[in-house]
C-alpha positions in Angstrom: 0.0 0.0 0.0 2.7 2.5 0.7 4.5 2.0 -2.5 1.2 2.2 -4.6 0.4 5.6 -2.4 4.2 6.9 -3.3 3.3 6.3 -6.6 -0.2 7.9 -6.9 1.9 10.9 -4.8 4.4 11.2 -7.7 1.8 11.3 -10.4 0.0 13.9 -8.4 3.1 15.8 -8.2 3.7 15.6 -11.9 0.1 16.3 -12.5 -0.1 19.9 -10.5 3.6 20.9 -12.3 2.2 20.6 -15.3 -1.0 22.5 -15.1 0.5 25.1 -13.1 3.3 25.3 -16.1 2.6 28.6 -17.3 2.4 28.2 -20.9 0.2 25.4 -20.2 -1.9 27.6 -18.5 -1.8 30.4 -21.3 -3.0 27.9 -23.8 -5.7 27.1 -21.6 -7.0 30.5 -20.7 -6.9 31.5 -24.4 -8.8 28.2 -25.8 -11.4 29.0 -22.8 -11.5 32.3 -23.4 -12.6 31.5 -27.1 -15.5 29.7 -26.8 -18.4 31.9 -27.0 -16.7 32.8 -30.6 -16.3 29.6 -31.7 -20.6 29.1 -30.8 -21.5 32.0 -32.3 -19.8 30.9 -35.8 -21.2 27.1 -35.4 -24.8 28.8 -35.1 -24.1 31.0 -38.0 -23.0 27.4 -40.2 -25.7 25.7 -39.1 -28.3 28.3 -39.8 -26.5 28.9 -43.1 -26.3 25.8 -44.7 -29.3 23.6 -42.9 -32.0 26.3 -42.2 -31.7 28.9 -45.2 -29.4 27.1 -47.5 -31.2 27.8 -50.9 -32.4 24.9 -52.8 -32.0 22.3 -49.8 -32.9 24.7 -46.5 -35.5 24.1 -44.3 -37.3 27.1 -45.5 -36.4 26.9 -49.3 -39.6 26.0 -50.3 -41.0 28.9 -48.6 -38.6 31.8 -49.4 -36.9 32.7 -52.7 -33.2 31.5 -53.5 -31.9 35.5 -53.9 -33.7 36.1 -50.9 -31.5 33.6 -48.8 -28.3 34.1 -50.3 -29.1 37.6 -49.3 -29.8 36.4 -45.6 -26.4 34.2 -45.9 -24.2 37.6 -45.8 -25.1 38.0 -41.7 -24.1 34.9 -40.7 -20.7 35.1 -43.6 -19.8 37.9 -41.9 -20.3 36.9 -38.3 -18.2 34.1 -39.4 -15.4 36.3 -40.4 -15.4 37.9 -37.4 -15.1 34.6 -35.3 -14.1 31.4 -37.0 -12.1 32.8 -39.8 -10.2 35.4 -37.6 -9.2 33.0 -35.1 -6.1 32.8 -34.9 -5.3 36.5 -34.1 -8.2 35.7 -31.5 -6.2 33.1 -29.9 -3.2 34.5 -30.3 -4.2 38.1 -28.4 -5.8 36.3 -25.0 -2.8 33.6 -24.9 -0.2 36.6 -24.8 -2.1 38.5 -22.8 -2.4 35.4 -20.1 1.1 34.6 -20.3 1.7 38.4 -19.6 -0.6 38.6 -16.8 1.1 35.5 -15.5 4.5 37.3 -16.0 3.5 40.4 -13.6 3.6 42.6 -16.7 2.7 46.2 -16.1 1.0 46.4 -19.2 -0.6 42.8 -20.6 -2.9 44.3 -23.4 0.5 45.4 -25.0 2.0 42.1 -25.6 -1.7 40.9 -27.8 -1.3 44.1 -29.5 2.3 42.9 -30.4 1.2 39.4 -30.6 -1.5 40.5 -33.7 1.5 42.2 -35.4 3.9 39.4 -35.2 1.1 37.0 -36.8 0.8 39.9 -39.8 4.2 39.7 -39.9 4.0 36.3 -40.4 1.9 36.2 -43.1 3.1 35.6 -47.0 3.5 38.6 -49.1 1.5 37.2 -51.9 -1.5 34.9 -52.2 -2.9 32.5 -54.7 -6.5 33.4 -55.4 -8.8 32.2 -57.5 -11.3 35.5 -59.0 -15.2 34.4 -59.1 -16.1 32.7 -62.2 -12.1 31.8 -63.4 -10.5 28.6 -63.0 -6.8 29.0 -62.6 -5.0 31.2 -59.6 -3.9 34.4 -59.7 -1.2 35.9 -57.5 -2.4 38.9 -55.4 -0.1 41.1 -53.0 -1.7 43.0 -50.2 -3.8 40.6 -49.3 -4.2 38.9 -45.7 -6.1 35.5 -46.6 -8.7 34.0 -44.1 -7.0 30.5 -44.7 -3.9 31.5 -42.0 -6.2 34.2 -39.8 -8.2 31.1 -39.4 -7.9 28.1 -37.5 -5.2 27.0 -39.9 -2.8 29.3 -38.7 -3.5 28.2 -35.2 0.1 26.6 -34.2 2.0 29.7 -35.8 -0.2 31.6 -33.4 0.7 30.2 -30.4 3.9 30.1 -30.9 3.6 33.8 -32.1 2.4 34.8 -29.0 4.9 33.0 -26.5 8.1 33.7 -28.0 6.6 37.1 -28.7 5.6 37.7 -25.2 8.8 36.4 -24.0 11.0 38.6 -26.0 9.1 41.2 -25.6 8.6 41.5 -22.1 12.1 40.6 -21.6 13.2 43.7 -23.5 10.7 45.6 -21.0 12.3 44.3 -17.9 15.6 46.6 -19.4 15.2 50.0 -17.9 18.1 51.2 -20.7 15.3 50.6 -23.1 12.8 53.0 -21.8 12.1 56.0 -22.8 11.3 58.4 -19.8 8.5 60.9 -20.4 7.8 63.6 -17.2 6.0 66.6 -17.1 2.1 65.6 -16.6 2.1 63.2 -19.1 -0.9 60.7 -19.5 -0.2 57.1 -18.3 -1.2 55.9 -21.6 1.2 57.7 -23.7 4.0 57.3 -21.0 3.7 53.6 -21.0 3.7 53.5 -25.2 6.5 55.3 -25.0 8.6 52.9 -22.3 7.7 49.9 -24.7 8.1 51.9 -27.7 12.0 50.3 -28.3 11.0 46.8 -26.9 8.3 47.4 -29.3 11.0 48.1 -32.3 13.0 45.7 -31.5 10.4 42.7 -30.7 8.9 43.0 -34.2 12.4 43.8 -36.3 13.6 40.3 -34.8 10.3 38.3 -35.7 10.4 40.8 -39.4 14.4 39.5 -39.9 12.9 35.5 -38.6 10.2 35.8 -41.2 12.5 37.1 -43.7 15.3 34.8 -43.5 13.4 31.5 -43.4 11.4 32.0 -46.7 14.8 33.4 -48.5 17.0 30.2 -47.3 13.9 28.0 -47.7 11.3 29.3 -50.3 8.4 28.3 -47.9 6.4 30.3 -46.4 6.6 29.7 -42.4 3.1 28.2 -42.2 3.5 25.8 -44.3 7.2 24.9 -42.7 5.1 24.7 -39.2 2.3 22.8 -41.1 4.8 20.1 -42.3 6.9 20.0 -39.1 4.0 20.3 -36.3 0.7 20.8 -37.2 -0.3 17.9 -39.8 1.8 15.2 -37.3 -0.5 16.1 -34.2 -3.4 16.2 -35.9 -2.7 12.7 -38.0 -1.6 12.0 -34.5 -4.8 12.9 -32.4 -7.3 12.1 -35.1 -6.5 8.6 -35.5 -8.0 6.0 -33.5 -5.3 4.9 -31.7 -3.3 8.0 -30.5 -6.8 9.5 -29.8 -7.8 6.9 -27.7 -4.4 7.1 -25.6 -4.9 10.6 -25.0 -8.4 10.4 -23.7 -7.5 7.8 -21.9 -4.9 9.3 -19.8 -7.4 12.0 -19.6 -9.8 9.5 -17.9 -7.3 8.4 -15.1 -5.9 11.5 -14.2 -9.5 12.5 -13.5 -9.8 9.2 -11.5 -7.3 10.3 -9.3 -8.4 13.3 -8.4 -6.5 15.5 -11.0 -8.1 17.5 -13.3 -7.1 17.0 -16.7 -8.0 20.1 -18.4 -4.4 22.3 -17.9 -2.5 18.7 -18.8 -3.7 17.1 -21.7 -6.4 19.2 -22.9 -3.0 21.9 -24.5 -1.8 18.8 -26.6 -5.2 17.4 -27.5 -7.3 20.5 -28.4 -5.3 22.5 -31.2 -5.0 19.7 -33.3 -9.0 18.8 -33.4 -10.1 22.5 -33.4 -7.6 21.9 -37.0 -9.8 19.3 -37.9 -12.9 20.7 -36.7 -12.4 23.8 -38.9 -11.5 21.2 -41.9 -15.1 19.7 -41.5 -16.9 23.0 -41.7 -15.2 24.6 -44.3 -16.0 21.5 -46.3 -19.3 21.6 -45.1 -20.0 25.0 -45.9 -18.9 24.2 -49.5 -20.6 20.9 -49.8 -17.3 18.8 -50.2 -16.6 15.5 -49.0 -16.0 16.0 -44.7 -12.8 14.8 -44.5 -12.2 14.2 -40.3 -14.1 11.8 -37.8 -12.3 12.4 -35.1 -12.5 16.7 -34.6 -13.2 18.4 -31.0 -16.8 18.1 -30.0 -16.1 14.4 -31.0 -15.4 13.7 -27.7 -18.0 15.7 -25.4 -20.7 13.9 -27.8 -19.7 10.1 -27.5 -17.2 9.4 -24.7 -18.1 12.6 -22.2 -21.6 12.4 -22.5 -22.7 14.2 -19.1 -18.9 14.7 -18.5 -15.5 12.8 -18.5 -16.7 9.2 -18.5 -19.8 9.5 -19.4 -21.0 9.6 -15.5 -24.5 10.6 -16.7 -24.9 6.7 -17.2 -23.6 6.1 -13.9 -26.2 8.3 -12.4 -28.6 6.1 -14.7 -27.6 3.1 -13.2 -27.5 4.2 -9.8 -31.5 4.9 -10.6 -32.0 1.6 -12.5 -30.2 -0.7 -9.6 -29.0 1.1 -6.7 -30.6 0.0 -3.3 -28.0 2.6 -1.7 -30.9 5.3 -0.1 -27.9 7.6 0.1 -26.7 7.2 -3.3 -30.3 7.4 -5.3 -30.4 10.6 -3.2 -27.0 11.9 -4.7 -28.1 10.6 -8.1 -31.1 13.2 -7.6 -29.2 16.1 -7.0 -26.4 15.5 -9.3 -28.5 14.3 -11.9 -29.7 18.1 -13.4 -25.9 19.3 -13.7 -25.5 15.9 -15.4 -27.8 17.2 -18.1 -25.3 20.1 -18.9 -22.3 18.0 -18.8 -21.2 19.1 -15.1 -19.9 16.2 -13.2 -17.4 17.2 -10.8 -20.0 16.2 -7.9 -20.3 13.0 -9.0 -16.3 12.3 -9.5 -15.4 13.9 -6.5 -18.6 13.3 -4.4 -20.1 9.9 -5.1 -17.3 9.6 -5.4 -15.1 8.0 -8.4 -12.1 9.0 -7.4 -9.5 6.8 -5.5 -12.8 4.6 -5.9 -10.9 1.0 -7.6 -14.3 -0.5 -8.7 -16.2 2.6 -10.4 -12.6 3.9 -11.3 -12.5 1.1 -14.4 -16.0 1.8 -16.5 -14.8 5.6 -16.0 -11.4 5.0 -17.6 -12.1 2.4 -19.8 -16.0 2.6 -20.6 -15.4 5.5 -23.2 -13.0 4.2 -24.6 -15.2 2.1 -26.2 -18.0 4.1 -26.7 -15.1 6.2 -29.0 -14.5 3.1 -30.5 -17.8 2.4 -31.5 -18.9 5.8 -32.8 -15.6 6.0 -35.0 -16.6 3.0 -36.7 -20.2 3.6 -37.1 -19.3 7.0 -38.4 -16.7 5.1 -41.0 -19.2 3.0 -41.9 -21.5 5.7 -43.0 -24.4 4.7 -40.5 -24.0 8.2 -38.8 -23.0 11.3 -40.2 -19.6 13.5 -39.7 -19.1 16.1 -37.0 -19.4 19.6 -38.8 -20.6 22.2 -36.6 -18.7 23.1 -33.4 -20.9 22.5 -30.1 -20.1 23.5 -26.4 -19.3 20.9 -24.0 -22.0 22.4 -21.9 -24.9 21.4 -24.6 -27.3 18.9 -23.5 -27.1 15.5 -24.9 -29.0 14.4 -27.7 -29.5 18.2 -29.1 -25.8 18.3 -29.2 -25.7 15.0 -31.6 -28.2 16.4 -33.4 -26.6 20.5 -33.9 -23.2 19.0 -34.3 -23.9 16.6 -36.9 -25.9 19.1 -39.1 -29.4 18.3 -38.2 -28.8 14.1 -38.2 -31.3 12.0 -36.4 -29.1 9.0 -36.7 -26.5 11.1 -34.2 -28.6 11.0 -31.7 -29.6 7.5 -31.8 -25.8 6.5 -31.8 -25.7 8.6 -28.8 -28.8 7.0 -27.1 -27.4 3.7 -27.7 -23.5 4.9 -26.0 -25.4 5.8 -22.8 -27.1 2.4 -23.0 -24.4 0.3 -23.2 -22.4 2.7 -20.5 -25.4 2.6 -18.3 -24.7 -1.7 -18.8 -21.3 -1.3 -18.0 -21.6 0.9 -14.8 -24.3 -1.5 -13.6 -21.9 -4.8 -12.3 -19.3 -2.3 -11.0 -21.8 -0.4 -9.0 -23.6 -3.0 -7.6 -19.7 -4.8 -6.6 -19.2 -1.1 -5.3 -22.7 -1.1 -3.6 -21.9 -5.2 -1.8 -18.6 -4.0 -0.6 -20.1 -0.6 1.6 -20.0 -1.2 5.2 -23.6 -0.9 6.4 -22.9 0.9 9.7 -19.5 2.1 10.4 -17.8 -0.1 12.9 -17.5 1.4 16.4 -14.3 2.0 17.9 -14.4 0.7 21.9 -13.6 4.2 23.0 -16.9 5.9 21.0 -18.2 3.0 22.5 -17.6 3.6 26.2 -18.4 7.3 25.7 -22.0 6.2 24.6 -22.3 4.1 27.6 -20.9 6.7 29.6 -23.3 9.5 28.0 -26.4 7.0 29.0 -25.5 6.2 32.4 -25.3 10.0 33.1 -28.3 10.8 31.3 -29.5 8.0 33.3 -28.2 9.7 36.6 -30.0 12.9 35.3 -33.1 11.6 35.2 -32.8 9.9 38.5 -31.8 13.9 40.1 -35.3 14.9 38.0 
């Protein structure tokens, strides 16, 4: 037992350095902070191309074609503003994390010098097809939506540290400050101390920029395309390495860790990649190429949170002779409806808990198993609009999947066969509970002692 607790105290250990690691913690803030952005532009798809898509829309039949490709310029130019811009987005709120975390005097700075870094970045010329021709043209002074989007995701992150970094390390230099006295708003004197960091951050990323598509004749997106980006997401949307990731996710939230600041900066880039493959090819009526993109795992193997403990709660309904845990099931049960199950890990509870531990870990593993293939099949349809983790199951399956009933049947059957699987650990779990807590001889001789004086009490009365 002492060895296995030394062990569990290591992994703890390792577990709380690595989410308190700050970058890790800037990537986190900044994907957080995105959300409501990346809602908004999965409403805007779905309304676009499933409720007022002319020709196939809900409402076709109803409203003239030039009427709703009218209507399709709102939710094209929300879009722009959120999906297609997200990498400057991400970019902005990771610097501006990493300089909070940093004690910077001034944290909106380093996003402002983040978003310039990422122009920077940017080639100087773009191939671009003109409406109604067939072969490219070559266009300067243009800033495409292919890198402001989620393509250009990893060049953003790593924008915004090293940017950061050097930048606020060229701040810390008080030979590099220009002093302004006399009166002076705060505003303009602190432009003016980060005016040379400024310079000098942007003429080093300028000179980076420069010199790697002179030596190499690639653009840098598509160098950190070939060296980073396309290996992590081959790596996290296949079956295999996706499966190991979620399930390391799985145990660490077992034992009491929470995942999110740990695995969650390795896993999520790559599928918000993928993600943003699906609805681009979507939105132009392509073949989806992904299975595996973000919201593929709230919807099959987190359904009412990491391991799918909204099934458990099922189960505790369905068999549970525990008056105590039906009880629990009753009040946990409503947050289980929006995905919220850190009462039930750390309350019923499943961690440190060896029998209800296993289903948890291992249950979605095969739930994921079983939706890829059924999606590979073709019996369900591909992931193409981006849902919350907080969505409700079943309308989830049903948004995400572009309005597919079949989704949410797959989904139905997943809590079915998890509700199956909690239901011989739980009732092993159940066997095993003491029914009354044994009593130690000295509680025991204070009751007896507490009776005999009540006793004596009533005697004086």
């Amino acid at each position: 037992m002492k060895k296995e607790n030394k062990i569990l105290l290591m992994i703890n250990d390792f577990a709380k350095k690595m989410a308190s690691q700050i970058y890790f913690r800037a990537l986190r803030d900044g994907f957080v902070s995105t959300v409501p952005f990346l809602v908004l532009a999965g409403l805007m798809i779905l309304i676009n191309n499933i409720i007022i898509a002319p020709d196939t829309g809900w409402i076709s039949g109803f409203v003239s074609d030039t009427s709703l490709v009218h209507w399709q310029e709102l939710g094209n130019k929300i879009i722009n503003g959120t999906m297609s811009c997200y990498s400057l987005l991400i970019g902005a709120l990771i610097a501006n994390s990493l300089a909070k975390s940093r004690k910077a005097e001034n944290p909106i700075m380093s996003s402002v010098v983040t978003i310039a870094v990422i122009f920077i970045m940017l080639p100087l010329t773009n191939a671009v097809i003109p409406n109604g021709a067939k072969a490219a043209v070559e266009i300067s002074g243009y800033a495409s939506f292919n890198y402001l989007g989620t393509a250009g995701i990893f060049v953003a992150i790593i924008s915004a540290i090293l940017s950061t970094e050097i930048f606020l390390w060229f701040c810390r230099s008080e030979k590099l400050k220009i002093k302004l006295t006399g009166g002076i708003p705060p505003a303009v004197t602190q432009s003016f101390e980060a005016l040379v960091s400024i310079m000098l951050t942007l003429l080093i990323f300028g000179v980076v920029s420069f010199g790697i598509h002179s030596l190499t004749h690639v653009e840098i997106h598509e160098l950190i395309n070939k060296i980073i980006q396309a290996p992590l997401v081959h790596l996290t949307t296949s079956l295999p390495g996706f499966l190991v990731l979620c399930g390391v996710t799985n145990l660490l939230f077992a034992l009491g860790i929470h995942p999110s600041g740990i695995v969650n900066p390795i896993l999520e880039p790559p599928l918000l990649v993928a993600m943003q493959q699906n609805t681009e090819a979507f939105a132009k009526h392509q073949d989806i190429p992904n299975i595996i993109v973000l919201p593929f795992r709230d919807l099959y193997g987190h359904i009412g949170g990491t391991g799918t403990t909204i099934a458990l709660i099922l189960a505790i309904f369905l068999v549970s002779r525990k008056k105590a845990n039906r009880q629990f099931a009753k009040m946990s049960g409503p947050l289980g409806i929006f995905n919220i199950n850190e009462p039930v890990i750390y309350g019923f509870p499943v961690v440190f808990n060896p029998l209800i531990m296993i289903p948890f870990v291992f249950g979605p593993l095969i739930s994921f198993t079983v939706a890829y293939f059924a999606t590979w099949l073709g019996l369900v349809s591909k992931i193409v609009v981006y849902v919350p983790w907080s969505m409700p199951p079943l309308i989830n399956a049903y948004v995400a999947s572009g309005g597919d009933f079949r989704n949410v049947i797959l989904q139905i059957i997943l809590i079915a066969m998890m509700v199956v699987i909690y239901i011989p650990f739980l009732k092993g779990y159940e066997s095993g509970m003491a029914v009354e807590a044994p009593v130690s001889k000295e509680s025991k001789a204070a009751k007896e002692k507490e009776a005999d004086d009540f006793s004596d009490f009533k005697e004086f009365m």
